[in-house]
C-alpha positions in Angstrom: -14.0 4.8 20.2 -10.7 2.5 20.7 -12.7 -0.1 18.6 -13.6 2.4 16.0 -9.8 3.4 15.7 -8.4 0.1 15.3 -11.4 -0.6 12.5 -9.9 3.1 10.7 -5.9 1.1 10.7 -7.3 -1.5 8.5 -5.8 -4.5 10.7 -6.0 -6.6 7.5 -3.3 -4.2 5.9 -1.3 -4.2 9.0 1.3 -6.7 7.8 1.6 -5.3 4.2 3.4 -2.2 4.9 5.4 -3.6 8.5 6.9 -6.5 6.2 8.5 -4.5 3.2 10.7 -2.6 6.3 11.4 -5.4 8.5 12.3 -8.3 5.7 14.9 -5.3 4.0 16.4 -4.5 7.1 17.1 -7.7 8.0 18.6 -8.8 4.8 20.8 -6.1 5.0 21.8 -5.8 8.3 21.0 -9.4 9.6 20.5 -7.9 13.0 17.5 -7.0 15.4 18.3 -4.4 17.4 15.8 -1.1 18.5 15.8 0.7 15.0 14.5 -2.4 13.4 11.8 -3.0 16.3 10.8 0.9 16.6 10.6 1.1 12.5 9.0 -2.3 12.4 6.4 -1.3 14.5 5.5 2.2 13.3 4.9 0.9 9.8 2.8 -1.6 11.7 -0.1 0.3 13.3 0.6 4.2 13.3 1.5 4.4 9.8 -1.7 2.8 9.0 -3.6 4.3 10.9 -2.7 7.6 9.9 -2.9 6.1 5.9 -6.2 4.9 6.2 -8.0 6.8 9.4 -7.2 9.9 7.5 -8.7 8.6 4.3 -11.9 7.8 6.5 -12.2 10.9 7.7 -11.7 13.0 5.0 -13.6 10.8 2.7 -16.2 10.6 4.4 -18.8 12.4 2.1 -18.1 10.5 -0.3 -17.6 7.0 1.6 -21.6 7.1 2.8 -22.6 7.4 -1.0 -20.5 4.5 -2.0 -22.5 1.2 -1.1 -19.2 -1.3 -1.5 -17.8 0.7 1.5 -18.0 -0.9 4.9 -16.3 -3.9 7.3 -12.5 -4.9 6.2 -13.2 -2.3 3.3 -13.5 0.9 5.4 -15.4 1.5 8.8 -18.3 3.7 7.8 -20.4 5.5 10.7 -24.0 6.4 9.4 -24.9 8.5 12.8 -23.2 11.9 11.7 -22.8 13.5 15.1 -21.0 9.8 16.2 -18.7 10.0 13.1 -17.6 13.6 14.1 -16.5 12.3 17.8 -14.8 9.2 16.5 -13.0 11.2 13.4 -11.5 13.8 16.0 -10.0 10.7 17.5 -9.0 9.0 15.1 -6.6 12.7 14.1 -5.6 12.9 17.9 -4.8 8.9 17.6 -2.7 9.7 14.4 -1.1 12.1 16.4 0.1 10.6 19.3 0.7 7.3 18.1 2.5 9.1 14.6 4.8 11.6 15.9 6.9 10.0 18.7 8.9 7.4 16.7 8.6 9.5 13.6 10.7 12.2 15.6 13.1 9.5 17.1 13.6 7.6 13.3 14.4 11.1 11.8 17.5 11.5 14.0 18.4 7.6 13.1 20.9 6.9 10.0 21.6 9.5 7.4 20.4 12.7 6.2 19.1 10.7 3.2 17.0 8.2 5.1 15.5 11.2 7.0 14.5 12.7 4.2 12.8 9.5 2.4 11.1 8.6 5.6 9.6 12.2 5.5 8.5 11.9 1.4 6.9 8.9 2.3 4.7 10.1 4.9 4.3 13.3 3.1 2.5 10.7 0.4 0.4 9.3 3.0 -0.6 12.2 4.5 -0.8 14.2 0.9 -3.2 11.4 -0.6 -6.0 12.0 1.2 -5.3 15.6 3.0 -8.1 18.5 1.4 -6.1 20.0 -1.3 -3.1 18.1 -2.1 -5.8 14.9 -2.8 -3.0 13.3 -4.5 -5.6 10.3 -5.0 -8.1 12.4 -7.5 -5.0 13.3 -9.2 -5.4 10.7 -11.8 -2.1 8.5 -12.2 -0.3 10.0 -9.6 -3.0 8.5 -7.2 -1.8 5.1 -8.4 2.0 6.6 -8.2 1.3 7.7 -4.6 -0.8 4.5 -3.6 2.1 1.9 -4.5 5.2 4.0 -2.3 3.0 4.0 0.5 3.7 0.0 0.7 7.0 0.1 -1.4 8.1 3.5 0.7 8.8 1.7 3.7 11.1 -0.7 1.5 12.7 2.3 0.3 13.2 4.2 3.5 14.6 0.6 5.0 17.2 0.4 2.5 18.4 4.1 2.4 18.3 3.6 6.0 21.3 0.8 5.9 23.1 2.0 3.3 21.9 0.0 1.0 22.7 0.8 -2.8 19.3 1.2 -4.4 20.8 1.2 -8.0 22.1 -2.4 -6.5 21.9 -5.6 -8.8 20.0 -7.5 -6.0 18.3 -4.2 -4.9 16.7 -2.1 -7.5 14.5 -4.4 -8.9 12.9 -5.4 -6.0 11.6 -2.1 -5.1 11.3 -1.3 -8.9 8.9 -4.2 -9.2 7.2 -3.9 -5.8 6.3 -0.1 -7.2 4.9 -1.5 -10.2 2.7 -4.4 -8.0 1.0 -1.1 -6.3 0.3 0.5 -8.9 -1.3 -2.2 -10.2 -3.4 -3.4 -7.3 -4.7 0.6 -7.4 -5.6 0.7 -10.4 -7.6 -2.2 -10.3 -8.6 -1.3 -7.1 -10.1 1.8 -8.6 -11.9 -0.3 -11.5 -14.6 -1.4 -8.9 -15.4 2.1 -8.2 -15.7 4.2 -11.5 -19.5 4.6 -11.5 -19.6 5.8 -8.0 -16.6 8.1 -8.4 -17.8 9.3 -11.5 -21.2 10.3 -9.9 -19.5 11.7 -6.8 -17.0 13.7 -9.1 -14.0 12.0 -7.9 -11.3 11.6 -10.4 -9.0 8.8 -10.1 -6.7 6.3 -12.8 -10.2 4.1 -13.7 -12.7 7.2 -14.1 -10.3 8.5 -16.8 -9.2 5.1 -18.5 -12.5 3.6 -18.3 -12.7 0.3 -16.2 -11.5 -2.3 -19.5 -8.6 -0.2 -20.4 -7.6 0.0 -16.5 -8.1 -3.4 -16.0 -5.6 -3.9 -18.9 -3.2 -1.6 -17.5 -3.0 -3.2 -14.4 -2.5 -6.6 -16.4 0.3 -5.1 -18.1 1.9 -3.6 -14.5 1.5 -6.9 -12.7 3.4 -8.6 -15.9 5.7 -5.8 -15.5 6.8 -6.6 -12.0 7.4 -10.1 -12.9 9.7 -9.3 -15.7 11.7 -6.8 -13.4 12.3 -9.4 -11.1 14.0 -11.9 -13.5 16.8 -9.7 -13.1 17.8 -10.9 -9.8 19.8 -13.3 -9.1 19.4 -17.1 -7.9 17.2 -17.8 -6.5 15.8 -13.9 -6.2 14.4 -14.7 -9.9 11.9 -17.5 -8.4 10.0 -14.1 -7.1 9.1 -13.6 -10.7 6.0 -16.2 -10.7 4.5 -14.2 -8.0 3.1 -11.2 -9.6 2.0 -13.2 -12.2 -0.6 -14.7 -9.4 -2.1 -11.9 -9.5 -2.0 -11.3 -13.6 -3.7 -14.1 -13.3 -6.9 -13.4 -11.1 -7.1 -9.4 -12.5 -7.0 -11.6 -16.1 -10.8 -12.7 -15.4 -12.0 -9.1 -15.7 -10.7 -7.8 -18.8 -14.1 -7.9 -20.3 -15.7 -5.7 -18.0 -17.1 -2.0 -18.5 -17.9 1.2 -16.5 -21.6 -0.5 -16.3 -20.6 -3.5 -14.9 -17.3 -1.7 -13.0 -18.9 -3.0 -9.9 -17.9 -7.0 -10.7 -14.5 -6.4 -10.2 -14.9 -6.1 -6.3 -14.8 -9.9 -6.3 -11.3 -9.9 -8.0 -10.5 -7.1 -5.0 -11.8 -9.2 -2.4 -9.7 -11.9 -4.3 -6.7 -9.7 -3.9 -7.2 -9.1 0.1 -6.8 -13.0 0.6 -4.2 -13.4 -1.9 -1.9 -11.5 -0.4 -1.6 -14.3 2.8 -0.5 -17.2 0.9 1.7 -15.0 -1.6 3.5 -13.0 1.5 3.9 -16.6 3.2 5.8 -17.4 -0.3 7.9 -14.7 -0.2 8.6 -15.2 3.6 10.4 -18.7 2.5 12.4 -17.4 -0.4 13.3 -14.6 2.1 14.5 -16.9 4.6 16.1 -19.5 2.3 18.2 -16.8 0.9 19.0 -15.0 4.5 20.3 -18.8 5.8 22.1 -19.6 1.9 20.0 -22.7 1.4 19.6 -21.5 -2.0 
């Protein structure tokens, strides 16, 4: 069961939302102290868990059709009865690991950061939940997708009292929004035949895989042009996003028949992510010491 719960948190994706919080807090505040190790850790593991082990269980239908679920990609249980005990504790998992230092990071900082940290798991919870299913809501499930990494960004910075309309703020997070919403899309590219035959909607099953893959092109370029508006030596961030222009660029060719090629630019994307968060780990710090 414990193994089974861990698989539904998607250790892989552990870092990508527990990073966004912890590297804005610290820039801003340039202090550890317990809000910054509390919030650190609940985007760490419960707010996976509760992003991805609801997904898993109600998804689950729809998860045993799909042939590319499975492993890093989404913990599938074949032996119904089995998935029924282990979904039940995943929700009492999301539960008591969720609620605790939700409660006690509501009554930390403003009325304004309370409020953003409850949109953003209201997205969480809303993407997957039966009838809000904000991911079959075509568009808005790429809207939805990118604040649940860029959210915890968000909430950090409301949290200190930073300006988000800031000239070394906004387009961080403006970019960062724009970088989910491409990975999404192009996430959703791989899937379009076994959506469309499962009658899930989503961003791809409506744009077609090409024209998706296009639009994430264009979102990823977008990103990188918002962040030439920082300043030195903020701006060096701007060659990241192009990274991944870059590896989505080998797929513009491809169609709903051969939708399914594109999971080896997504598995590209789940590696990526290491040596493009270690980059921004040594801008971050040459900035936070003023080496730069």
């Amino acid at each position: 069961m414990i193994r089974s719960i861990v698989k539904a948190s998607r250790p892989i994706s552990w870092v990508n939302t527990a990073f966004p919080f912890a590297a804005a807090y610290l820039m801003v505040t340039h202090q550890v102290d317990a809000l910054f190790i509390v919030g650190t850790l609940f985007f760490l593991i419960p707010y996976n868990l509760l992003m991805y082990g609801i997904n898993d269980v109600f998804d689950y239908e729809s998860d045993l059709a799909n042939p590319r679920k499975g492993g890093i990609e989404g913990d599938v249980i074949r032996d119904r009865e089995r998935a029924r005990r282990v979904h039940r504790g995943i929700l009492i998992a999301c539960a008591v690991t969720v609620i605790p230092p939700l409660v006690w990071l509501l009554f930390q900082g403003s009325g304004a950061a309370a409020v953003t940290l409850l949109l953003v798991v209201f997205g969480v919870i809303a993407y997957s939940a039966p009838r809000l299913r904000f991911k079959e809501r075509p568009f808005l499930d790429s809207l939805t997708s990118a604040l649940h990494f860029a959210g915890p960004l968000i909430y950090a910075l409301v949290l200190t009292g930073a300006p988000l309309t800031g000239a070394g703020v906004w387009p961080i997070w403006a970019a960062f929004v724009a970088w989910g919403m491409a990975s999404h899309a192009f996430g959703a590219v791989q899937d379009v035949r076994a959506d469309r035959e499962g009658g899930i909607g989503s961003i791809a099953t409506v744009m077609g895989a090409r024209v998706t893959v296009w639009f994430a092109l264009a979102m990823y370029v977008l990103a990188a042009a918002l962040l030439l508006f920082l300043p030195w030596p903020g701006i060096l961030a701007a060659v990241l996003p192009l990274i991944y222009a870059a590896s989505v660029a080998r797929f513009l060719g491809v169609t709903d028949e051969t939708c399914e090629d594109a999971n080896r630019g997504w598995k590209t994307f789940l590696w990526l992510n290491q040596p493009v968060g270690f980059l921004v780990t040594l801008l971050l710090i040459a900035v936070y010491n003023g080496w730069m």
